[in-house]
VOMAR-900449 format. One record per residue (C-alpha): x, y, z. Coordinates in steps of 0.1 Angstrom, whole numbers, padded with zeros to 4 digits, always signed. Layout:
XYZ...
***
This chain:
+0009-0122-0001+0005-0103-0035+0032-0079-0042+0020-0043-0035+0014-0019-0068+0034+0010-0061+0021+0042-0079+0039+0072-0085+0010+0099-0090+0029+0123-0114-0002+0138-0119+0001+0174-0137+0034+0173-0122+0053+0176-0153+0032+0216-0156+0022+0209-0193+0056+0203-0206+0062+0167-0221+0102+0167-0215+0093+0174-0180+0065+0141-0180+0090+0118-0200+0119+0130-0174+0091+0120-0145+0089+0086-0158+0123+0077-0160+0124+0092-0122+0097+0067-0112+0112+0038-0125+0148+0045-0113+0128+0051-0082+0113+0014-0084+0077+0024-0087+0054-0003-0106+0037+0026-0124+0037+0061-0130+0006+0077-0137-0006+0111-0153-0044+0128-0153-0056+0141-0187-0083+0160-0201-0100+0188-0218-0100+0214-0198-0133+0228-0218-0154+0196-0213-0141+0193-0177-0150+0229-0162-0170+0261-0158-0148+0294-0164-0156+0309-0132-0149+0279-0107-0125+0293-0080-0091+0275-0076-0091+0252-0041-0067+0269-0011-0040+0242-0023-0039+0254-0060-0033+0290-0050-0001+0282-0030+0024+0292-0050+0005+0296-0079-0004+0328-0104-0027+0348-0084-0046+0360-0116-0052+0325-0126-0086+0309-0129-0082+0271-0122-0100+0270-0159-0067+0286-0171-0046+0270-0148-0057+0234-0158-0057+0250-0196-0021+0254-0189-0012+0222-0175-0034+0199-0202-0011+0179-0221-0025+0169-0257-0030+0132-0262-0007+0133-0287+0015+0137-0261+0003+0108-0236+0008+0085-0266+0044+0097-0266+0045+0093-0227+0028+0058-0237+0052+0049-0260+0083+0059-0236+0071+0040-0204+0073+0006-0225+0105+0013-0238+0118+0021-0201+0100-0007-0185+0070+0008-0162+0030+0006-0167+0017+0035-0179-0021+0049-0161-0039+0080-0160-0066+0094-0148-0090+0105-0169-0119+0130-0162-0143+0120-0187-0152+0087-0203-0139+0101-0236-0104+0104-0216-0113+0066-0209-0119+0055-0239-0084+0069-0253-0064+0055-0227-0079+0024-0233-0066+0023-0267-0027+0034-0259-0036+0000-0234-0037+0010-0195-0035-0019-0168-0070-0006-0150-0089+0024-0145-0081+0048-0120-0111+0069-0114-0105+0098-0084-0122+0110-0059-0135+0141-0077-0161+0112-0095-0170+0090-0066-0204+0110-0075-0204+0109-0109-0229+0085-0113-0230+0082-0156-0192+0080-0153-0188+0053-0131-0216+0035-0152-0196+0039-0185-0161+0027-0165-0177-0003-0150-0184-0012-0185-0154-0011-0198-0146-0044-0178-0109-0034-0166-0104-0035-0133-0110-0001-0114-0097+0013-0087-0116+0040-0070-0099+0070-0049-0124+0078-0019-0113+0114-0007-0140+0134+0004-0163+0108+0012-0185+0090+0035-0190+0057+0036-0226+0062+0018-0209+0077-0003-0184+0050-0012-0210+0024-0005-0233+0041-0035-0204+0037-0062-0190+0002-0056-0227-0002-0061-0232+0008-0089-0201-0001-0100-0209-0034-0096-0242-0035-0111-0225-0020-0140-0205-0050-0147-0174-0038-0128-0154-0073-0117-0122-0063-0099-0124-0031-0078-0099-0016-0052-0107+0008-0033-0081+0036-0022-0088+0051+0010-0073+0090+0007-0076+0117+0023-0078+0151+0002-0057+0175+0017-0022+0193+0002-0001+0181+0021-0023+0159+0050-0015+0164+0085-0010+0134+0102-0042+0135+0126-0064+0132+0094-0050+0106+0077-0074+0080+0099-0056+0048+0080-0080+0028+0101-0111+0043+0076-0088+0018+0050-0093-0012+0073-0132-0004+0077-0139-0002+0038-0118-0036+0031-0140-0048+0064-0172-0035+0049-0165-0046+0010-0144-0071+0011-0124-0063-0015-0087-0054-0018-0078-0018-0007-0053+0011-0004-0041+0040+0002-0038+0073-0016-0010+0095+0003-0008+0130+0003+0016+0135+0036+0046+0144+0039+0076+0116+0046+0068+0076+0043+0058+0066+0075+0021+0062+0061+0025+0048+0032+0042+0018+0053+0021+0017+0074-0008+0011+0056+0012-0016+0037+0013-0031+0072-0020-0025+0078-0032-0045+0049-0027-0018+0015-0023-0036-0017-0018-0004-0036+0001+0020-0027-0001+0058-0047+0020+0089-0041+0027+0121-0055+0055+0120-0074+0078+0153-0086+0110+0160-0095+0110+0191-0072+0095+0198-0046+0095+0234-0051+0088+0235-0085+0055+0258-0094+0026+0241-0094-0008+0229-0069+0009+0194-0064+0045+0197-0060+0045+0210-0023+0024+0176-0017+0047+0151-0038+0077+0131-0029+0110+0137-0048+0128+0108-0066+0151+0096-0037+0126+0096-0009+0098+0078-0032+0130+0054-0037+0132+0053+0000+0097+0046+0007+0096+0017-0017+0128-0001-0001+0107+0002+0030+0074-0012+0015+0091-0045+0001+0108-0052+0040+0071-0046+0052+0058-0069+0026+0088-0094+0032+0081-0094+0073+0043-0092+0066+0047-0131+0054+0018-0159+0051+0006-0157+0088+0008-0187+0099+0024-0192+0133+0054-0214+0131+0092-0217+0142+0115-0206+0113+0144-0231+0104+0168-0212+0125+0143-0209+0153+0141-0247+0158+0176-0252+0153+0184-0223+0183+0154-0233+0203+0178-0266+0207+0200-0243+0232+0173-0217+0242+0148-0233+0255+0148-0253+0289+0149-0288+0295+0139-0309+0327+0167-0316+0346+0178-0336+0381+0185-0317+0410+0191-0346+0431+0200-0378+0426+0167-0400+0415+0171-0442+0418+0158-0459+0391+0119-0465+0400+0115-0436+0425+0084-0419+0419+0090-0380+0400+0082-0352+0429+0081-0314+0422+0116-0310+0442+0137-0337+0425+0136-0316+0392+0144-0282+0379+0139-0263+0347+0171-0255+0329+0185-0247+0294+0208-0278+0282+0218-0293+0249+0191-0327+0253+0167-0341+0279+0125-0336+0280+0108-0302+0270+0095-0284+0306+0056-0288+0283+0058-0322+0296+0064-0317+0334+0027-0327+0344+0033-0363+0326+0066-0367+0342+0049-0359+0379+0044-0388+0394+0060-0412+0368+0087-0435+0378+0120-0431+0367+0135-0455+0342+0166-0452+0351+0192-0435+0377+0193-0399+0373+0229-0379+0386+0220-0345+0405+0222-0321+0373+0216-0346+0344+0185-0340+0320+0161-0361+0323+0157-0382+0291+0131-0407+0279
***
């Protein structure tokens, strides 16, 4: 089994300031994520000034606030994502964003991302997945607020855009997501339908989901990632804090270690205890050399030698080979 990429969605997490994105990276990777990615843009080319803020961005957040402003105000410049760039290879952890524009694309490109992350605000945006797919890095695709039409239309065109490697993240977009819509099984169905590796995008709270869609086949793993959980913001409320994401990941690599190869065989110290487990065909009377094997001479008991009980319909009705004592195991 592959290893599971763990992503810590930092997100707009670090609310515009770059100390605070830089500080989130050295988080993720003292938390043992594989990556720790951000979402950039400009705000202008991304939204209309009147748009209304979803119910999620207004917890907690500036009441007088359009999300045009608000994004405005948590935009870093790319100046700035270089820097971020730049820091996550000195520390040791990929660097990915998400970018809202194939501009955005382009530029992460050229700091040198391991794939594109496109999220489920584009599974729709059909010139932008065109211009992704030809980028020929491998994609993977959030799928929040989407059928499976609607997923089935972009791996299309995904595909016959020139996109190779695809994974598709099953999410479910919701700040935090109750537990009775998470439907994990939706992540089965789309590796079922496409056949190609899948995930999970996490928005709950705790890691029992996470794990269990690593269980359940995940071989990417992303979660909100924050330094606070209280800190002001629309994501923080949704986004694990460094010691519970550190949690979750111990917990993903002893799923991924019991998952194993799945074939069905006895482990080295299996066969060695089966030697005083399991049962062996033993006398319960004593049996003359020659006599014929009946079902009441013998018995089914555990003991350090003799036959395995999986034999018992070849040894009824065999002869004896030798004399058996009442309570001696039966031996070839």
């Amino acid at each position: 089994m592959n290893r599971v990429l763990i992503i810590a969605e930092a997100g707009v997490n670090h609310n515009g300031n770059l100390e605070t994105a830089l500080q989130l990276c050295d988080a993720a990777k003292a938390a043992g994520a594989d990556v720790v990615k951000f979402q950039n843009w400009v705000t202008e080319k991304i939204i209309l000034k009147d748009v209304e803020k979803a119910e999620y961005q207004q917890n907690r957040m500036r009441d007088e606030e359009s999300q045009f402003d608000m994004l405005k105000r948590l935009e870093l410049p790319y100046d700035d994502f270089r820097k971020i760039k730049e820091h996550c290879d000195r520390i040791g952890i990929l660097f990915a964003s998400t970018a809202d524009d194939i501009e955005g694309v382009d530029f992460l490109i050229s700091l040198g991302i391991p794939f594109i992350k496109i999220g489920s605000g584009d599974i729709n945006n059909i010139p932008y997945l065109r211009q992704a797919a030809k980028r020929k890095l491998p994609i993977i695709l959030s799928t929040g607020m989407s059928s499976i039409e609607d997923v089935d239309r972009a791996y299309s065109i995904l595909v016959e855009s020139g996109a190779e490697n695809i994974t598709l993240l099953h999410c479910t977009t919701s700040y935090p997501c109750p537990f009775e819509q998470v439907n994990l099984k939706a992540m089965v169905r789309l590796q079922n339908v496409f056949g190609v590796p899948v995930g999970y995008s996490d928005h709950t709270k705790g890691t029992e989901v996470p794990v269990a869609a690593v269980a359940l086949g995940a071989s990417v793993i992303e979660k909100h990632f924050t330094l606070d959980c209280t800190m002001e913001g629309p994501d923080h409320p949704a986004s694990m804090e460094p010691d519970e994401f550190k949690e979750m990941v111990k917990k993903i690599r002893n799923i991924e270690n019991a998952l194993g190869d799945g074939i069905k065989a006895p482990t080295k110290e299996e066969v060695s205890i089966s030697k005083v487990i399991q049962k062996k065909i033993v006398a319960v009377q004593d049996i003359e050399c020659g006599s014929v094997f009946k079902e009441e001479m013998l018995s089914v008991m555990r003991s350090n030698e003799g036959i395995s009980p999986s034999e018992w319909d070849h040894i009824i009705g065999a002869k004896a080979w030798k004399k058996f004592k009442r309570g001696e195991p039966v031996t070839l």
